[in-house]
C-alpha positions in Angstrom: 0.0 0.0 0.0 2.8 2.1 -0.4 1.1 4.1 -3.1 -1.6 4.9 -0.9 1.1 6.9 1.5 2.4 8.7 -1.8 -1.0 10.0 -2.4 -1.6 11.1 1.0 1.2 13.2 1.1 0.1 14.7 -2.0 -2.7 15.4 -0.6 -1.2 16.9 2.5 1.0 19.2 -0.1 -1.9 20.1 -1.9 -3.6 21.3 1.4 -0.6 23.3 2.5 -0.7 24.8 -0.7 -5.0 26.0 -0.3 -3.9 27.2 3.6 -1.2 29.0 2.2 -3.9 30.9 -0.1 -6.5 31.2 2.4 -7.3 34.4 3.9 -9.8 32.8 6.8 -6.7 30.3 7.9 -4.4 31.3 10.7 -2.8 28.1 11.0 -2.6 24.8 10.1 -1.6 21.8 12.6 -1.4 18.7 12.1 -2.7 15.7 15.2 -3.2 11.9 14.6 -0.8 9.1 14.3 0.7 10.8 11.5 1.9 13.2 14.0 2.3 11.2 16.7 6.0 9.1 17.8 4.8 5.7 18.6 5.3 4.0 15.0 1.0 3.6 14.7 1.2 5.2 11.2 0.3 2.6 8.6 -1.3 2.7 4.9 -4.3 3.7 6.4 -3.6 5.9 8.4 -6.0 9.2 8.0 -4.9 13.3 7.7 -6.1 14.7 11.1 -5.9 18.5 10.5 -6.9 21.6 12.6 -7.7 25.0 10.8 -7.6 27.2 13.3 -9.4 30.4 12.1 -10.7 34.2 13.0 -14.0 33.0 11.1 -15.0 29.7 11.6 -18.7 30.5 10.1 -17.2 31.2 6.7 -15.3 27.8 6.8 -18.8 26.4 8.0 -20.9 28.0 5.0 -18.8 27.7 1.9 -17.4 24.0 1.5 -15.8 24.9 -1.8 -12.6 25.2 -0.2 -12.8 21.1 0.1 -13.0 21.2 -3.8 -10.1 23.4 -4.1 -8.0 20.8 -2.3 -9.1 18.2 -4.4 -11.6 15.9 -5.7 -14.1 15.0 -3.4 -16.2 12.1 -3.3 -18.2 12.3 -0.2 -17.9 15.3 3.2 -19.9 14.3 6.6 -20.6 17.1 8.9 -20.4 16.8 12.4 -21.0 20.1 14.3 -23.7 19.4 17.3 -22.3 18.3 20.3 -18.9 19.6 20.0 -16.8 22.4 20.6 -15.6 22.8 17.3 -17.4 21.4 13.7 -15.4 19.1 12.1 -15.8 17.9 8.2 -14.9 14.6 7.4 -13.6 14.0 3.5 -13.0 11.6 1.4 -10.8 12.5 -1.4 -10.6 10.9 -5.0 -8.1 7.8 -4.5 -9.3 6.7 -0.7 -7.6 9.3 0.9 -9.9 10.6 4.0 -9.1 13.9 5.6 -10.3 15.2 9.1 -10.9 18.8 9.4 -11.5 20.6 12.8 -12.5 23.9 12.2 -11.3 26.1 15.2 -11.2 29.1 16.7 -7.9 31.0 17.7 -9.4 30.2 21.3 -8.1 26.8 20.9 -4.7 27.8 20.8 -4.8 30.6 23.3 -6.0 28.4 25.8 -3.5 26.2 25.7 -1.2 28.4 25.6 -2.3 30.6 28.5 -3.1 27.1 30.9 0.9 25.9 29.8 -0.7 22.3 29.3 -1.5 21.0 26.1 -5.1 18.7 25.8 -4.9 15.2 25.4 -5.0 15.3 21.8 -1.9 17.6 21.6 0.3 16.1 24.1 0.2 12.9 22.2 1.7 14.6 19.4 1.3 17.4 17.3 3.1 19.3 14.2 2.6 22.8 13.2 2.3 22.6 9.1 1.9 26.8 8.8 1.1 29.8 11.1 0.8 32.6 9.2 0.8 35.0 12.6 2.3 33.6 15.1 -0.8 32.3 16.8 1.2 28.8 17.6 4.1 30.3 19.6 4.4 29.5 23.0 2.8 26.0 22.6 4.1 23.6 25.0 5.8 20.9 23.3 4.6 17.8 23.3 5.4 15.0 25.4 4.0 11.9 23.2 2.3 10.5 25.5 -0.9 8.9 26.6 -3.3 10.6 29.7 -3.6 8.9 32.8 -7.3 7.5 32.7 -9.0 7.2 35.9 -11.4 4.5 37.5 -14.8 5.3 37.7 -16.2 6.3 41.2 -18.0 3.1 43.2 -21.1 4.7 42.4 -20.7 5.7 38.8 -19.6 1.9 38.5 -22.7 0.4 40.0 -24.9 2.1 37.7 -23.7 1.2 34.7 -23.6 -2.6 36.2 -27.1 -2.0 36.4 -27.3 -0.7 32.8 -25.9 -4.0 31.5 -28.1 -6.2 33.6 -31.0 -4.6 33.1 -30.7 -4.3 29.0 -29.7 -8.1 29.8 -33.3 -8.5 31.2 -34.9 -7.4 27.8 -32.7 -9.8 25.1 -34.4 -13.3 25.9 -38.1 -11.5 25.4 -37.1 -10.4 22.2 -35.9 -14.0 21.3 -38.9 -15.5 21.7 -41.0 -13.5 19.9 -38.2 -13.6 16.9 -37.2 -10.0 16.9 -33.8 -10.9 15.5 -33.1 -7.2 14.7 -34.4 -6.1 18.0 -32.3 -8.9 19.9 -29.0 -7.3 17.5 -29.7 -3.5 18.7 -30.1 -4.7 22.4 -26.7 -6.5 22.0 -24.7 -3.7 20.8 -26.0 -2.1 23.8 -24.5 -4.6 26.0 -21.0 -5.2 23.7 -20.5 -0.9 24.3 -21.3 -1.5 27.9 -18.9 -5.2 28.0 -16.0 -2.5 26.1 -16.8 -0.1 28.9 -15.8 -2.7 31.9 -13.0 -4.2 29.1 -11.7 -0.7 29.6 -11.9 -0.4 33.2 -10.1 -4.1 33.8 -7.3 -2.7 32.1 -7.0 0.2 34.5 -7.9 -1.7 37.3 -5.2 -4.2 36.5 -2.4 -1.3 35.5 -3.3 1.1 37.9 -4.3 3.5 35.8 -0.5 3.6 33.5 -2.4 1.6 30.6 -2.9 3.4 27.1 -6.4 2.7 26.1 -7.7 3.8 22.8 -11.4 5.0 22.2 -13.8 2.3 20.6 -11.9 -0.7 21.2 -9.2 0.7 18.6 -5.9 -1.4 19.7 -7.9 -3.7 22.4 -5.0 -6.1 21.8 -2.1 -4.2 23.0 -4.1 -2.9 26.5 -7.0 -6.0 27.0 -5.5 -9.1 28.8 -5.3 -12.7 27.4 -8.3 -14.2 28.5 -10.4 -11.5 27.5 -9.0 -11.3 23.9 -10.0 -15.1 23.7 -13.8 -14.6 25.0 -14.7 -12.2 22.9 -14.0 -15.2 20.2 -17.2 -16.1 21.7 -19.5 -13.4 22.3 -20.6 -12.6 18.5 -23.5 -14.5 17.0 -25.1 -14.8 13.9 -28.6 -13.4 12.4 -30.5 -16.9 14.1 -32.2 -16.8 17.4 -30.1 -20.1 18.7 -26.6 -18.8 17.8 -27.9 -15.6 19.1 -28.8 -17.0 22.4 -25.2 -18.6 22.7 -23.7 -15.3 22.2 -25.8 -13.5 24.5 -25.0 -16.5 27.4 -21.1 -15.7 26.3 -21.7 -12.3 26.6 -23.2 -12.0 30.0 -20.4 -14.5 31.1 -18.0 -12.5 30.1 -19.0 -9.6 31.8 -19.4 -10.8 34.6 -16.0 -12.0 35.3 -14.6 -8.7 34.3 -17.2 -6.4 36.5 -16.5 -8.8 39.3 -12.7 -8.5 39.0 -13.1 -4.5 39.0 -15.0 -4.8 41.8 -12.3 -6.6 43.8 -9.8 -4.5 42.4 -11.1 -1.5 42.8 -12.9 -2.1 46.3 -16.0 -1.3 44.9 -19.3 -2.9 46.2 -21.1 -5.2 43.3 -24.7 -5.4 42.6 -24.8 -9.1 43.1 -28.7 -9.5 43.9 -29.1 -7.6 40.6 -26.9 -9.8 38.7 -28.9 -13.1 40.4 -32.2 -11.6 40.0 -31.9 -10.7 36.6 -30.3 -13.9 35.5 -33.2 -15.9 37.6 -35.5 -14.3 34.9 -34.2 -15.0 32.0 -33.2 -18.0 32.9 -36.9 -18.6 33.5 -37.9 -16.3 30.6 -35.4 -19.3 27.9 -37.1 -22.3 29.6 -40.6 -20.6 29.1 -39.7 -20.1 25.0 -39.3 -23.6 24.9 
């Protein structure tokens, strides 16, 4: 895939080159693994890019700029529930570029605090400033933030969460709502990463660098968990879907126990009993 990183850094010229031109850009800076020291760039690796800008509107309103880059197949939009908007592209040839369109702010805050966010201390390269607005950015340190534990009481809620979408699955099966059944399990496989996430901490006291959505779950998840999951997926038919369900809860289980003992945090065990009691009683009453 070697050709794909020659086009990407084509790409990466050519975007230079439209900062260079543009009035509204301040700066241009560069985050993701492609900026990062840890040897995580690969073929695939995407362009993670901050304009940071006087006028964000005007970035927000106009997308031409995208076209001026380069030939664009697809953009998504992401601006509600963030600080800043962000467009996501994807270029003619596979190449996909992530925009954050920011606010000098951004900078300055940084700036003023001395600390750089988590994004930034893990890595980031100043591409072009145009007025200085970068200087007196900490360098970065490349590395990961310490992630903390939940507190005892954040951790028995979601505990709860799990067990109680738990309750709902084996209904679903035996009415043959295999759809239903697969939105109810995603529910429970974000909630099983959650508690994946926390065993690591709990088991590195705290020093473990975990990446968001499972990314890398085989360099920071233990052994035994890696060979569960092998498990825990089932396929579009209500008995294979039971299995992985059974797997599923299993594996949690284990791990929200071993937190709890870790951690010294008090576990929901009635909740856990109770709720399996039901759907225990729930499977035999399909049958």
């Amino acid at each position: 895939m070697k050709g794909q990183s020659v086009k990407r850094d084509g790409y990466l010229a050519a975007i230079v080159a439209w900062a260079s031109r543009c009035n509204q850009v301040e700066a241009l800076i560069q985050t993701g693994s492609l900026a990062r020291q840890d040897c995580s760039v690969d073929s695939w690796s995407d362009l993670d890019l901050e304009l940071i800008t006087l006028d964000v509107d005007a970035l927000i309103d106009d997308t031409q700029w995208l076209h001026e880059i380069g030939r664009v197949i697809t953009v998504l939009r992401l601006e509600d529930g963030q600080e800043w908007p962000t467009r996501l592209v994807i270029f003619s040839g596979g190449i996909k570029a992530d925009f954050t369109l920011a606010g000098t702010r951004r900078i300055q805050n940084m700036i003023q605090a001395a600390q750089l966010n988590a994004l930034y201390e893990r890595g980031y390269r100043v591409l072009l400033d145009k007025s200085g607005v970068t200087a007196g950015l900490p360098v970065p340190g490349y590395s990961f933030p310490v992630v903390q534990l939940p507190s005892a009481q954040h951790f028995r809620a979601r505990v709860e969460e799990f067990w109680f979408e738990a309750f709902h699955l084996p209904g679903y099966l035996a009415r043959g709502e295999l759809f239903v059944v697969k939105q109810r399990d995603w529910t429970m496989k974000e909630l099983l990463l959650e508690m994946m996430e926390w065993h690591a901490l709990a088991r590195g006291s705290g020093a473990v660098d975990i990446w968001h959505g499972g990314t890398r779950l085989h360099q920071w998840a233990e052994p035994q968990t890696l060979q569960d999951l092998q498990t825990v997926f089932g396929h579009f038919e209500a008995g294979d879907a039971k299995r992985a369900f059974e797997e599923t809860t299993r594996l949690y289980a284990r791990l929200a126990h071993e937190v709890a003992r870790l951690a010294g945090f008090d576990y929901p065990q009635a909740v856990e009993s109770e709720i399996l009691a039901l759907v225990s009683g729930c499977q035999q009453n399909a049958v």
